[in-house]
N, C-alpha and C positions, 0 to 999 in steps of 0.2 A: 525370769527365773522359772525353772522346771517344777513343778510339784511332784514329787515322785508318790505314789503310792502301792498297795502293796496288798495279799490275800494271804490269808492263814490257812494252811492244808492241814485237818483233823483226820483223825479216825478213832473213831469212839471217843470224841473227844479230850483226845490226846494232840495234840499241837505236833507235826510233825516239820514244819518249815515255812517258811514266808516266802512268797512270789511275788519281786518286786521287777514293774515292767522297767524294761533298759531299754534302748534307742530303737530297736528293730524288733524284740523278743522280749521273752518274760526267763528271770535270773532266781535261780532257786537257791533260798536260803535255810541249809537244813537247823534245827533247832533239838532235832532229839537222835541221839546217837546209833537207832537203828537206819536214820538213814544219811550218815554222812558221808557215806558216796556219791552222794546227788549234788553235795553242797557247791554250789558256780554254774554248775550246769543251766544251758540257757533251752529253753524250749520255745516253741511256737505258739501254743496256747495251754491254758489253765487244768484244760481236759488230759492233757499227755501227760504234764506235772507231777499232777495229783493219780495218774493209775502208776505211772513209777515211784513214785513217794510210797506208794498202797504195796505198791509189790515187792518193794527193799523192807517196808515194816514189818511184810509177813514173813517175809524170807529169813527175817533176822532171830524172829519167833522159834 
């Protein structure tokens, strides 16, 4: 059995999605309405995620 596990994306501690790694990639789970355009979207790593999560937040601002 797979253990999946998962990263909470903040900003000013504000919860903005969960990054749960999928077979190849990491699976972005957006959680707060400025950025659910992200939501499914699969990245490469942690670092991309989280400056796009960052930039839909402010954008939405």
């Amino acid at each position: 059995m797979h253990e999946q596990t998962g990263v909470i994306i903040e900003i000013e501690e504000e919860a903005l999605g969960l990054l749960v790694h999928g077979d190849d990639d990491l699976v972005f789970h957006a959680v707060h309405p400025a950025v659910q355009r992200l939501h499914g979207k699969r990245f490469n790593d942690g670092v991309a995620a989280r400056r796009e999560a960052m930039k839909a937040f402010r954008s939405a601002a």
